[in-house]
N, C-alpha and C positions, 0 to 999 in steps of 0.2 A: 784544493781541498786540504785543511786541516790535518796534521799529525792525528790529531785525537780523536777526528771525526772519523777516520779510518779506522782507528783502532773499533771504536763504538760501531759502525757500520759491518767490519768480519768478524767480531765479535760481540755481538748486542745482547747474550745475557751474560756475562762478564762485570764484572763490578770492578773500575780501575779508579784509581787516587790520585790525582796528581798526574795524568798520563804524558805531560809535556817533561816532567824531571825522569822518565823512562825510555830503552830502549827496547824494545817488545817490537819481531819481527813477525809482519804479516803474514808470514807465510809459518808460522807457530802455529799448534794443534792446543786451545785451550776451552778446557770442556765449561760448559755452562753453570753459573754458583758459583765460579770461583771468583777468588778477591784478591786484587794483585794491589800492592801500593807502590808511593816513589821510589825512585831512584833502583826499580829493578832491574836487569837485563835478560830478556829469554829470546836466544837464538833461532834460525830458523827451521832447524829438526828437532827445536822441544818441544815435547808433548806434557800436555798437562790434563791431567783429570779432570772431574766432575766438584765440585765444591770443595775445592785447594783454599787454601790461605795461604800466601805469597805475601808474607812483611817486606818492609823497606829493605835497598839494597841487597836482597837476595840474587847472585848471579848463576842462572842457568842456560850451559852453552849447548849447543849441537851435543846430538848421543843419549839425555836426558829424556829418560822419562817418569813422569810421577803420577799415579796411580789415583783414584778419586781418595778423596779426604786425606791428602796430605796436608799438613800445619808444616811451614819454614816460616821457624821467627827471622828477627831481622839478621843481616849481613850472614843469611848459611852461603857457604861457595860449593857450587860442583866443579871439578875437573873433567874432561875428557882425551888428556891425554897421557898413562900412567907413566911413560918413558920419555916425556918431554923430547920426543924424536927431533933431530937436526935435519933430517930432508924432508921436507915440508909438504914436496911433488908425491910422495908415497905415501902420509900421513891421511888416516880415515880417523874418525872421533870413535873414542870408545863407550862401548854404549855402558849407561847405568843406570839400576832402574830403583826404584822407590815402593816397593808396594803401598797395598793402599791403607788408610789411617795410621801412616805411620808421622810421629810428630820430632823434628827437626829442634834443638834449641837456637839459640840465636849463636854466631860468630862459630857455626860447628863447620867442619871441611867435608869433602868426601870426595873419595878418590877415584879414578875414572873406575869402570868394571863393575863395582860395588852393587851387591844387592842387599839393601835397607828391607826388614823383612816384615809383613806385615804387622800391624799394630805396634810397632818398637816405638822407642822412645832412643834420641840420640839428646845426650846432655849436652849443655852450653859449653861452648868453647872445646869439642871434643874433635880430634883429627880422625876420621874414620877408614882403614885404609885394608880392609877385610869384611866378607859378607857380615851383616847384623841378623841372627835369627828373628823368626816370626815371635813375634812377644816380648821382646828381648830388649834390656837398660843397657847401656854399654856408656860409659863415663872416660875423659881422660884424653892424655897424647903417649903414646895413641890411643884409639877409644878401645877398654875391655869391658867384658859383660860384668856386669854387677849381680853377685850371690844373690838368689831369689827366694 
């Protein structure tokens, strides 16, 4: 069977793009309405919510979770490991979570732990490496909240 046939068969109301230029692992928690495109990666302990949008090259590893209605424009990257640890036999992935509607710009980082806090907005190109309040613009390297 087919790479994509797979995908479409564990995930059948999932809207994928291109699912041969992705690596999207079967055994991912991806809720239904959501729209994943090319050249994505989501690991086997990511979880993803209920009607996400998942632009191109967005990479989500193990530890990741995103919350129903998250927006990740293209190339956002998660981390999971904030100490890039050397023993590798001891290392577990750090969880990080996303609440929900919260909208990602394109080429923004975030750093393992992180919790993105409901409805925020993270600006393009922003390194995120600190909780995001609920509501909350945060712009920059590294990302700061912007005056409301």
């Amino acid at each position: 069977m087919k790479k994509e046939q797979k995908l479409y068969d564990r995930f059948p109301k999932v809207k994928f793009y291109h699912p041969k230029l992705s690596n999207i692992s079967l055994a991912a928690q991806i809720g239904e309405g959501t729209v994943i495109h090319s050249h994505v990666s989501i690991h086997d302990t990511a979880k993803i919510g209920r009607n996400c949008q998942i632009e191109a090259g967005v990479f989500i590893p193990n530890g990741v979770t995103l919350e129903d209605g998250v927006f990740c424009a293209p190339n956002v990257v998660f981390t999971n490991d904030p100490t890039m640890a050397v023993e590798r036999s001891k290392w577990h992935p750090t969880a990080t979570l996303v609440k929900s509607g919260a909208r990602i710009g394109a080429n923004a980082t975030i750093r393992a732990g992180v919790v993105v806090g409901t409805n925020s907005v993270i600006g393009c190109g922003s390194v995120v490496l600190k909780d995001v309040p609920d509501g909350a613009t945060v712009v920059g390297n590294p990302a700061r909240k912007m005056n409301s």
